[in-house]
C-alpha positions in Angstrom: -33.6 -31.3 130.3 -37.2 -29.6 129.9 -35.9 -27.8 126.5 -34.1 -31.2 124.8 -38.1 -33.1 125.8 -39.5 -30.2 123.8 -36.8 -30.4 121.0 -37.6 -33.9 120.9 -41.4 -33.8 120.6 -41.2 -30.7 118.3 -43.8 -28.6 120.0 -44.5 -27.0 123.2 -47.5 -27.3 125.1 -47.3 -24.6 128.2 -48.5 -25.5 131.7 -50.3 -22.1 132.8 -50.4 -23.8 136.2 -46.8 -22.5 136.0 -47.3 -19.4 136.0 -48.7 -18.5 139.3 -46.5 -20.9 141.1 -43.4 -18.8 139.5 -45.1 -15.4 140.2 -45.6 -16.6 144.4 -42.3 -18.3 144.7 -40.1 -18.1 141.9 -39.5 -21.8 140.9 -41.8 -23.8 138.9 -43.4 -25.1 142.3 -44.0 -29.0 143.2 -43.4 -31.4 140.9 -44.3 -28.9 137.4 -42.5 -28.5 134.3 -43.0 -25.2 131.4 -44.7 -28.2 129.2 -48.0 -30.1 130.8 -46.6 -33.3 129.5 -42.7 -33.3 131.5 -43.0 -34.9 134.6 -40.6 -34.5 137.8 -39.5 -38.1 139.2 -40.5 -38.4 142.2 -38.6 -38.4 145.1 -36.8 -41.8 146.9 -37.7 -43.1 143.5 -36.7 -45.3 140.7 -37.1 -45.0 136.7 -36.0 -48.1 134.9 -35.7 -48.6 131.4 -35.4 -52.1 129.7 -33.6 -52.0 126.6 -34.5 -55.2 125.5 -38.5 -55.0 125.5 -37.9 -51.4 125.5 -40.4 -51.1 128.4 -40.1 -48.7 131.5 -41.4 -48.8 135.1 -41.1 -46.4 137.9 -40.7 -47.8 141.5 -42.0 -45.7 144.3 -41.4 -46.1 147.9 -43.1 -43.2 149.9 -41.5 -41.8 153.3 -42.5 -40.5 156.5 -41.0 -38.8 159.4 -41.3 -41.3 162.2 -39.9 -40.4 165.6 -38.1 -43.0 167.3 -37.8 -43.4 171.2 -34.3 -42.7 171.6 -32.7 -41.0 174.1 -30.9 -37.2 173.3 -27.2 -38.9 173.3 -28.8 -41.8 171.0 -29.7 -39.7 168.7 -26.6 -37.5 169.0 -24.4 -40.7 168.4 -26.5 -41.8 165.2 -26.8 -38.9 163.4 -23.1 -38.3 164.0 -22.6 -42.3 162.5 -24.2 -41.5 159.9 -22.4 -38.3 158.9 -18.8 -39.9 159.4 -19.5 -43.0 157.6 -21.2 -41.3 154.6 -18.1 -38.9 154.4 -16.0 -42.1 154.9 -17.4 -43.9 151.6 -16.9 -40.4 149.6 -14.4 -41.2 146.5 -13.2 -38.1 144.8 -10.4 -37.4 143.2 -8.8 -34.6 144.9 -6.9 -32.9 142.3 -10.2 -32.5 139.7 -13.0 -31.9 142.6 -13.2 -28.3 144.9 -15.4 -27.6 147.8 -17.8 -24.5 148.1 -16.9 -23.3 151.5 -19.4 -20.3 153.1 -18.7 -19.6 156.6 -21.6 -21.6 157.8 -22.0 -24.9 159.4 -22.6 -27.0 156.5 -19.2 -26.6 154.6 -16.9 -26.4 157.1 -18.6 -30.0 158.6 -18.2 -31.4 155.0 -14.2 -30.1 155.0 -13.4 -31.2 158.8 -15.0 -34.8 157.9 -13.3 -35.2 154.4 -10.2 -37.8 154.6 -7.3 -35.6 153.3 -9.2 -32.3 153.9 -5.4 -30.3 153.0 -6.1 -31.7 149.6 -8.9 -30.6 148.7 -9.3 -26.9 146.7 -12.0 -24.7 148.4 -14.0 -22.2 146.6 -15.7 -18.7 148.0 -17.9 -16.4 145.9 -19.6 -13.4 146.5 -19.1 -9.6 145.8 -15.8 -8.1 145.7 -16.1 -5.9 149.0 -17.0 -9.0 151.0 -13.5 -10.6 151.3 -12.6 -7.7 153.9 -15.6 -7.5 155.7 -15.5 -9.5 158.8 -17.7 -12.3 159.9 -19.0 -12.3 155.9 -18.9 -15.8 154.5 -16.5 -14.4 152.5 -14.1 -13.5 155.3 -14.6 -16.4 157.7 -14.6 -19.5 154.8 -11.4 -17.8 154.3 -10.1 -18.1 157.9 -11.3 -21.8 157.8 -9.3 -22.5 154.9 -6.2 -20.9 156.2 -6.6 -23.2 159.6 -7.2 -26.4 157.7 -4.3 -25.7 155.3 -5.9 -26.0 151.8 -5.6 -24.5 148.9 -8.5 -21.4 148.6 -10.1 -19.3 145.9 -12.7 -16.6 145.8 -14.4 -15.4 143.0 -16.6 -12.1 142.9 -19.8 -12.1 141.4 -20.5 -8.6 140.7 -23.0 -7.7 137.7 -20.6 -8.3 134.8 -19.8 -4.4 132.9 -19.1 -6.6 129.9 -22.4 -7.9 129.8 -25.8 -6.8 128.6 -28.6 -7.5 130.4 -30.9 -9.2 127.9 -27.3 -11.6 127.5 -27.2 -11.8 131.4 -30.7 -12.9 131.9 -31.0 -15.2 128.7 -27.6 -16.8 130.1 -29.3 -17.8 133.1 -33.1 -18.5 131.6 -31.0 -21.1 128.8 -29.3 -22.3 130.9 -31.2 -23.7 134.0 -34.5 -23.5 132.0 -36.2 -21.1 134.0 -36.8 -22.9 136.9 -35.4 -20.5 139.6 -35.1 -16.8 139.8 -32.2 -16.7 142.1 -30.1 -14.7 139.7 -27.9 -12.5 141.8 -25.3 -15.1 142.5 -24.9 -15.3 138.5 -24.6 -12.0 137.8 -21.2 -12.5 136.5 -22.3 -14.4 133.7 -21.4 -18.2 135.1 -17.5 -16.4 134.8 -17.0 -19.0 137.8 -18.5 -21.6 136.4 -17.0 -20.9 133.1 -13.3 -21.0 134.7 -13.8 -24.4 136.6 -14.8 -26.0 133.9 -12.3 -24.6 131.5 -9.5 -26.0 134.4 -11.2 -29.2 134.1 -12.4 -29.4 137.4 -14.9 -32.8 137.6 -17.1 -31.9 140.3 -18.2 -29.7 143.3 -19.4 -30.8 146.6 -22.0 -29.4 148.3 -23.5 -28.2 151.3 -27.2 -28.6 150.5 -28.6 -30.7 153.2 -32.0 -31.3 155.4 -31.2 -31.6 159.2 -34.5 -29.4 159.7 -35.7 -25.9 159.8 -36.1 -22.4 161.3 -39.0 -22.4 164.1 -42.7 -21.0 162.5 -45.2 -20.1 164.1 -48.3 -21.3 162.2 -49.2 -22.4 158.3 -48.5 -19.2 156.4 -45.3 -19.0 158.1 -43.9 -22.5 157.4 -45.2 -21.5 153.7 -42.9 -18.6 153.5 -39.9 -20.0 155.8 -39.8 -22.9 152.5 -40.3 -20.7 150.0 -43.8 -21.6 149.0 -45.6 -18.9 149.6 -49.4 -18.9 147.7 -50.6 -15.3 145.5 -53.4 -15.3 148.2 -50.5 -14.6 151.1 -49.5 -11.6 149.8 -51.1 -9.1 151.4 -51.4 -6.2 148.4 -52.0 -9.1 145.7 -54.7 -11.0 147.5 -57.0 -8.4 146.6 -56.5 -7.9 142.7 -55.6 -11.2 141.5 -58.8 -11.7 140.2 -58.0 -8.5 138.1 -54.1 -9.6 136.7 -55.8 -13.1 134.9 -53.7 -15.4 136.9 -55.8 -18.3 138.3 -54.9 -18.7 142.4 -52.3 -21.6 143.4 -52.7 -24.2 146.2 -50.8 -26.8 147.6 -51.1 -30.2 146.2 -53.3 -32.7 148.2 -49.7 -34.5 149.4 -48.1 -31.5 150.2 -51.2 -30.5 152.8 -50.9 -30.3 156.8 -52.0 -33.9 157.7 -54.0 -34.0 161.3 -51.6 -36.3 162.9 -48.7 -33.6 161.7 -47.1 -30.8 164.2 -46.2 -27.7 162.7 -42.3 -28.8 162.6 -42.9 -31.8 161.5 -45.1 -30.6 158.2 -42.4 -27.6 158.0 -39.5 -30.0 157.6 -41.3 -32.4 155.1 -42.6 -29.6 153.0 -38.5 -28.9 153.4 -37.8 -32.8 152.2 -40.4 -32.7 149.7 -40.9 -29.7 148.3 -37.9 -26.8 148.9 -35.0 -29.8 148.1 -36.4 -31.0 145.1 -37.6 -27.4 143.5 -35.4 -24.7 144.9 -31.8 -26.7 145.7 -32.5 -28.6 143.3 -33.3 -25.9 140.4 -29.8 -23.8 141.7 -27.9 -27.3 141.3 -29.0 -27.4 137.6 -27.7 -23.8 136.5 -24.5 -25.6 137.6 -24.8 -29.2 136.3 -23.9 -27.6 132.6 -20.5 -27.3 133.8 -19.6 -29.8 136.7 -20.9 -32.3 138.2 -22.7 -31.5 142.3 -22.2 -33.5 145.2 -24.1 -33.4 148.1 -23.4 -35.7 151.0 -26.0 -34.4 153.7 -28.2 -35.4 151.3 -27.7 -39.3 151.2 -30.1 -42.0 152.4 -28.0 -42.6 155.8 -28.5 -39.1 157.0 -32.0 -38.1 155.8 -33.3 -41.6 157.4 -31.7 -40.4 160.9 -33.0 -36.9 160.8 -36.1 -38.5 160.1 -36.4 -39.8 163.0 -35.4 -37.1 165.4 -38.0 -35.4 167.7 -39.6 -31.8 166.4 -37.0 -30.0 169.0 -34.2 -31.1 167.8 -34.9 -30.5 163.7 -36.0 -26.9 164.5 -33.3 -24.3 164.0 -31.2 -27.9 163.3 -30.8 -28.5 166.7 -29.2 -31.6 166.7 -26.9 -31.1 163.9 -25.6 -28.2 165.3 -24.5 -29.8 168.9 -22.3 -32.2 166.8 -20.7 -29.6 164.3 -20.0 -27.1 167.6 -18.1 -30.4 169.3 -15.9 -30.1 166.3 -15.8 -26.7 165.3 -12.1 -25.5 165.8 -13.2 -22.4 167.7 -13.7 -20.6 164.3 -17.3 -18.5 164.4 -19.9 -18.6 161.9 -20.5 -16.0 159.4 -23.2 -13.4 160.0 -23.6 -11.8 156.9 -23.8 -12.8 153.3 -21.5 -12.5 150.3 -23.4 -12.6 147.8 -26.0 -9.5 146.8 -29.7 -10.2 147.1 -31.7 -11.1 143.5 -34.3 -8.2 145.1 -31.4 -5.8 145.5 -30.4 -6.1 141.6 -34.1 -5.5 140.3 -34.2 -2.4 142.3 -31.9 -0.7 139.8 -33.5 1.4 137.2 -31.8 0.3 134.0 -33.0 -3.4 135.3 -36.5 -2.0 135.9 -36.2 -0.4 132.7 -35.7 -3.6 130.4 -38.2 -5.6 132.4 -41.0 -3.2 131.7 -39.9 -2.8 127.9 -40.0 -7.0 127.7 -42.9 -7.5 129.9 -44.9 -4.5 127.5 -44.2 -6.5 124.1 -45.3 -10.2 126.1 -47.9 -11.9 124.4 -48.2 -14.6 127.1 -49.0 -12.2 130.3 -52.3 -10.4 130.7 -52.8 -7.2 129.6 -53.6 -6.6 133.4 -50.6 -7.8 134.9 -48.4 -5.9 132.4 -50.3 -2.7 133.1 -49.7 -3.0 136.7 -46.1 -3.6 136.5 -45.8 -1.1 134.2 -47.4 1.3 136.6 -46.1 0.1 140.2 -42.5 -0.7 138.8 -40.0 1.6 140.6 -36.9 1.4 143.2 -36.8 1.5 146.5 -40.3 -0.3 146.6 -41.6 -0.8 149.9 -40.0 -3.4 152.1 -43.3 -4.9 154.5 -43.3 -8.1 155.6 -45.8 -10.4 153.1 -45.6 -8.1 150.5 -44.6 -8.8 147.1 -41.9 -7.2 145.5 -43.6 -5.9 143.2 -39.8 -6.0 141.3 -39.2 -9.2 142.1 -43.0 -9.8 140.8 -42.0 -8.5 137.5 -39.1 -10.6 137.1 -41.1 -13.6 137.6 -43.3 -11.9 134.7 -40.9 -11.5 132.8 -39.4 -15.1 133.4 -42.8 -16.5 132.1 -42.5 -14.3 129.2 -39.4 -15.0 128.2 -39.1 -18.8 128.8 -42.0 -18.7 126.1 -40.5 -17.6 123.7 -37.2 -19.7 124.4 -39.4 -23.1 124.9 -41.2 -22.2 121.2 -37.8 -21.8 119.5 -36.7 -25.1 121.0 -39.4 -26.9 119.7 -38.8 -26.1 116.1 -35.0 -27.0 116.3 -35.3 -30.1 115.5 
């Protein structure tokens, strides 16, 4: 926890290379933490702690994608050993775990694989009008659940009326310390979150997983396909950012296109390395203060197979997909979301509203970047393809802002 480190050393020392990492993508981008001191472990890592000299050492081992020279049905038969056994050495207790099942391929694998997949409860959110339309998650994790035979629940997570928003949006800053701005699926107020925990429910497993990624066409694309896009890709910020007082990002040296690397291949590491550890990883935590998150995909035995699969069959998660149709129950995938888009809830004018009032009285953001927002602020902005949101631009403002001010009063509660 970011706030109980700051607590602890009883001050607060901000890392402004933050802040144009959460303005382009809306996480705290690779590896950074609100205070310059907090460090992310590193992934495929180990942090051990002696309590006897009281000394600590971190063990590293780094990792590479590495095709082998296997033939299509090798490869086929591997990666589908390694997601049987890993499913085969899961040990949950039925009765205080549930599954979040979406009408995609990742959930409905997990379910189909699980031992006693009748026990296990199953969980669907998303707004209230998506239960009835069909081929929504909603609608089809619903028809999977009724063909399996287990128990099923869905949960709508419509903007709470019993909520403000300063409550709303300080529930979710507290909570997963500002490290995302994926709000709309908690626009409830963690009501589901709330629930399962108050019915004592352990843990929830997971679909998050790494079989590879969508096809891109060059650099910039596989930037924006992982969501890590720079300031400088934005076509109507490129131009001014020299005038809003936020200093350009870049990509780390690891994170950089090496010359041996194909475009696939750098897409699905900055997928291992970056969007798994900073995006999944930051929605997992606005969770982890309620239940405990399993993800199987994610385990050592899969991610070292789909390591070594050929570019072809990672993009579009080629490979995975053959062995999830072969035992797909003739059931078809969802096509539309549940859930409403974080973009779609800032384009309301009370949300607008409050944002510009914070962002206005923030002694944090430039007096630039508040007087554009305050200006260009509106709904309906326009939709163009690398274009900022220039709502979605001020709620990243306006997370900066706010997680300030939260981050300062932590430091003194000690």
């Amino acid at each position: 926890s970011q706030r109980m480190i700051i607590a602890y050393l009883g001050s607060y020392r901000p890392d402004k290379n933050v802040y144009s990492w959460m303005l382009s993508t809306g996480s705290l981008g690779p590896g950074l933490s609100w205070d310059k001191r907090i460090k992310c472990l590193p992934g495929n890592s180990k942090f051990i702690l002696n309590r006897e000299s009281w000394t600590a050492r971190l063990v590293h081992r780094t990792f590479r994608f590495q095709e082998s020279n296997l033939s299509y049905q090798d490869h086929y038969e591997r990666l589908k050993k390694a997601i049987e056994v890993t499913m085969s050495l899961m040990r949950i207790d039925y009765a205080e775990w549930v599954l979040t099942l979406s009408g995609g391929y990742d959930s409905r694998t997990i379910l189909l694989h699980l031992p006693n997949p009748k026990k296990i409860n199953t969980l669907t959110w998303g707004l209230k009008h998506s239960i009835k339309e069909k081929n929504s998650d909603a609608y089809i994790a619903k028809k999977i659940a009724h063909f399996i035979g287990c128990p099923h629940q869905y949960y709508p997570t419509d903007i709470s009326a019993h909520l403000s928003l300063r409550t709303l949006f300080d529930r979710f800053l507290s909570i997963g310390e500002g490290r995302i701005d994926h709000i709309s699926g908690y626009a409830d107020g963690f009501y589901i979150w709330n629930k399962l925990h108050a019915q004592s429910v352990s843990g929830v497993i997971r679909g998050d997983e790494g079989f590879g990624w969508v096809s891109c066409k060059d650099e910039r694309d596989v930037r924006f396909r992982v969501g890590m896009p720079l300031l400088t890709d934005f076509v109507n910020l490129s131009d001014p950012l020299h005038q809003i007082g936020i200093v350009p990002n870049s990509l780390p040296h690891h994170l950089n296109r090496k010359k041996t690397e194909s475009i696939p291949l750098w897409r699905d590491r900055l997928y291992h390395q970056y969007r798994i550890p900073s995006i999944l990883a930051a929605l997992n935590d606005l969770k982890l203060s309620h239940v405990e998150i399993a993800n199987p995909f994610l385990s050592r035995r899969i991610i070292s197979e789909v390591r070594k699969l050929p570019d072809h069959l990672r993009t579009n998660k080629k490979l995975y997909k053959d062995i999830v149709n072969a035992i797909n129950p003739g059931i078809d995938y969802a096509q539309y979301r549940s859930t409403a888009r974080t973009k779609d809830l800032l384009n309301q004018n009370e949300t607008i509203s409050f944002l510009k009032k914070e962002i206005r009285h923030s002694k944090v953001l430039p007096n630039s970047l508040k007087n554009i927002l305050d200006k260009e602020m509106a709904p309906h902005p326009n939709k163009i393809r690398h274009h900022m949101n220039i709502n979605v631009l001020g709620f990243r403002a306006f997370i900066i802002a706010r997680m300030n001010t939260i981050l300062t009063k932590d430091a003194s509660l000690l």
